[in-house]
C-alpha positions, 0 to 999 in steps of 0.5 A: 489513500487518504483517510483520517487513515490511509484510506482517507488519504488516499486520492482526491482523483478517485472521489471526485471521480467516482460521484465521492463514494469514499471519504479515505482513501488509500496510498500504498509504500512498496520495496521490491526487487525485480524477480522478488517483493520482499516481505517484512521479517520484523523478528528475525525468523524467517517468516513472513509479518504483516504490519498495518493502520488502525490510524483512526483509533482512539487511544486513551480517549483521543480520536483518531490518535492513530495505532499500528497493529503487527501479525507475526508470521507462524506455521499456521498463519496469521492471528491476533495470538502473536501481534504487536499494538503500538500507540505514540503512547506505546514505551520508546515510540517517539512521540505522544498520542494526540487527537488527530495525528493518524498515527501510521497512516503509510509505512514502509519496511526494510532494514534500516540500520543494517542488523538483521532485521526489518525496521518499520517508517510509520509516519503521522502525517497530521500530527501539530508539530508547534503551531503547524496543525498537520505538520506531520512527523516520522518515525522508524521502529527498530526490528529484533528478536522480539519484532517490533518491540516501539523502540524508535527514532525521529526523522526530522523533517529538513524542511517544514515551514515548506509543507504539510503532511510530512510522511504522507507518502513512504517507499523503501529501496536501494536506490543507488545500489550500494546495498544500503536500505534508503527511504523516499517521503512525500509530504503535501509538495511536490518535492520527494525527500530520500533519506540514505541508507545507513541510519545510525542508531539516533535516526541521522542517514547515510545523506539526503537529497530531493527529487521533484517529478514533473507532478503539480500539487493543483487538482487538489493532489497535495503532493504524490499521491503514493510512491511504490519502490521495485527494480522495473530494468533489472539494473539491481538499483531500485526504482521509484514509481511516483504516482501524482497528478497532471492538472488538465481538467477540474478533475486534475487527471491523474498521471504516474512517473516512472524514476530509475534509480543509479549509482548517484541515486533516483534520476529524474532527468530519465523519468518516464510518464506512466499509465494512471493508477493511485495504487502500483504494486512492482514486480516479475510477473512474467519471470523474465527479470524485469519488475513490471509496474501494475497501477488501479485505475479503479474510477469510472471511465465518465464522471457524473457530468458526462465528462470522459476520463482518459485511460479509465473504464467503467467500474475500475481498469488495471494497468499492466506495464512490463518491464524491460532493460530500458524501463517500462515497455507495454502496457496492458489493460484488464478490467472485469470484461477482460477475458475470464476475469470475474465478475462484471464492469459496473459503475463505481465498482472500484476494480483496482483499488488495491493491488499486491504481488506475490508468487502464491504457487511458488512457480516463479511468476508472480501472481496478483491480487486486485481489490474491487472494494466498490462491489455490490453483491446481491442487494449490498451495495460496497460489499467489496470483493478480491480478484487473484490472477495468476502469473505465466511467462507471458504475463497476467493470464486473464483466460482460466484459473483465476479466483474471486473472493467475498464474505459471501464465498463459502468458507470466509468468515463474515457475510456481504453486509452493505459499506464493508469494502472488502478489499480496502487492502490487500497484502500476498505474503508468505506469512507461513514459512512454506514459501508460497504467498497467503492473502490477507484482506483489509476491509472497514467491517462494521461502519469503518471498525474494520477486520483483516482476513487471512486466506492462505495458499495451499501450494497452489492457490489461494483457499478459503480452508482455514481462513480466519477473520482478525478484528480489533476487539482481539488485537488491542484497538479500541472501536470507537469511532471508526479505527478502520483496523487494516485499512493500510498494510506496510509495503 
């Protein structure tokens, strides 16, 4: 959610709420359907990729220049043997690499250009653009055979002397149904642009128009703090999960949206207020159609000067909001007190502070996985850790089955060191070709360097046999500074 990188440009709420443990934060872009969450197929071979940040790199001596590292799915799983690593330097990228830019601090994935194959939206929000020092810029890379080899286009922003921080925020989906990948992108107003569907080879869309939800840029908010795409009325039109702010307190409590789509495309007249959260991930948890919204609240339910925070509680809450032919129906909370859910409710543990879907059992309810990035474990403090709960038909089952993961769990690589947040990201595909979803981890490993962990499913649950640690000294990006490899997975 904000960072130099996805962290670092995350939420403003979450550090204010939180005393200001992070200095980033993270906003996460999510395309999916109803029953499904896609997962990115950059090359074509039916396997699951995974692309992410490492937007506080340095390239060719430039700080926070910014690069995008892709893990190509394999039989076994992810690693740096089959990857992808562009800079704006990188041949075809548009662009240059400049100090600052943060290049693919949020992304976004589809098919763009309807070949086959996934293209990726990778935006530099901070980027100069003539005298504007955080203009910001947007690229889409073209997927093919060879996935994501840099070749890409610009999509020029319509309206830059009116904000900042163009790209910030990025969802894909079909939001008017004609079959067509669109793209939605926040910048540092409260106006959302979406590009249509039908990009041609030089970047120009099917169309263009703008939304405004009823979201305020004061509460230092600068714009939507994350837009996460999935069909929640399973009316086969994608719908846009806007999650912003309401300026109430000095706080600025944070409120999320709700935006069905329709033939003519995201309808804001129908928007619908939503549970808070910074981080939403869409989909059919309960396998009866409908995508169900799950958002992480993952502040304390009172800040430092005692002031209560509503719909919050302490150490981080998940909100659960079932989908129905109408949008959104109930809601559910679940914090570490919920049931069998691991671990404990504690100040500043963050519980929420990532999320993601998939079906990890391949028994058509899906399944979740909630990063709790604020954990200390032992005498390290912000160690991080990761909770799997596990789909049923009548939802998110907080009584049996569910798992906790930490460096410390026998079989990850690693050791619980203080400040290593793992769980900063977290991204449930099947990056194997079984047809059941593997978790990998983000974490900022080493004071902000970062690393990716791999746990893949082994048909039933998550496993820490055969798991494996990616870091950036393997994968092309250099740790100077603090790169925060892994920090923002695509969605």
């Amino acid at each position: 959610m904000h960072k130099p990188l996805r962290l670092a440009l995350a939420t403003a709420t979450a550090v204010a709420l939180t005393g200001g443990l992070l200095t980033f934060s993270a906003v996460n872009a999510t395309a999916a359907d109803s029953t499904h969450v896609p997962q990115a197929d950059f090359n074509g071979d039916g396997i699951g990729d995974v692309a992410f940040s490492a937007s506080g790199a340095y390239v060719n001596g430039l700080k926070n220049a910014g690069q995008l590292v892709v893990l190509y799915g394999t039989s076994t799983g992810l690693s740096s043997a089959k990857r992808t690593t562009l800079s704006q330097n990188s041949a075809g990228v548009p662009g240059a690499s400049e100090a600052g830019d943060a290049f693919a601090s949020d992304t976004a994935y589809a098919d763009f250009n309807g070949d086959g194959y996934d293209d990726l939206a990778v935006s530099s929000p901070h980027e100069k653009v003539g005298t504007d020092a955080d203009g910001g810029t947007l690229a889409i890379l073209w997927g093919s055979s060879a996935g994501l080899t840099g070749k890409g286009v610009t999509v020029s922003d319509p309206a830059p002397s009116s904000h900042d921080l163009w790209g910030k925020n990025l969802a894909a989906g079909d939001f008017d149904g004609d079959g067509k990948a669109d793209l939605a992108v926040g910048s540092s107003a409260s106006t959302i642009y979406v590009f249509k569907g039908g990009f041609s080879s030089t970047g120009t869309p099917g169309g263009r128009y703008t939304i405004k939800p009823a979201i305020q840029s004061g509460g230092g908010a600068n714009g939507p703090l994350n837009l996460t795409a999935g069909d929640i009325n399973g009316d086969k039109r994608t719908d846009l999960v806007v999650d912003g702010f309401e300026t109430q307190t000095a706080y600025g409590w944070n409120r999320n949206y709700y935006i069905p789509g329709s033939a003519s495309g995201l309808k804001v007249a129908s928007a619908k207020a939503l549970k808070p959260g910074v981080i939403t991930a869409i989909g059919d948890i309960n396998g009866d159609g409908y995508g169900d919204i799950v958002s992480g609240a993952n502040w304390d339910a009172t800040t430092s000067d005692g002031t209560t925070v509503p719909d919050s509680a302490k150490g981080g809450k998940v909100w659960v909001t079932y989908g129905t032919a109408s949008g959104p129906g109930t809601s559910t909370g679940i914090t570490q007190d919920t049931g069998n859910v691991p671990g404990s409710s504690e100040s500043r543990d963050m519980f929420g502070y990532e999320l993601d879907l998939g079906d990890i059992n391949g028994d058509g309810f899906l399944d979740l996985a909630i990063g709790v990035a604020g954990e200390d474990l032992g005498s390290n403090a912000d160690t991080g850790a990761v909770t799997v709960l596990y789909g049923t038909s009548s939802g998110l089952d907080t009584t049996s089955g569910a798992q906790s993961f930490a460096q410390s769990t026998p079989g990850v690589p690693g050791d619980d060191e203080d400040g290593d947040m793992f769980g900063i990201d977290l991204k449930l595909d099947d990056v194997t070709g079984d047809g059941k979803a593997d978790l990998t981890v983000g974490s900022a490993e080493n004071g902000g360097d970062g690393a990716v962990t791999y746990l893949p499913s082994d048909g039933t649950r998550i496993t820490a046999a055969g798991s494996r640690a990616i870091t950036p000294n393997t994968s092309g990006v250099s740790t100077t500074g603090t790169p925060y490899f892994g920090a923002n997975f695509a969605d």
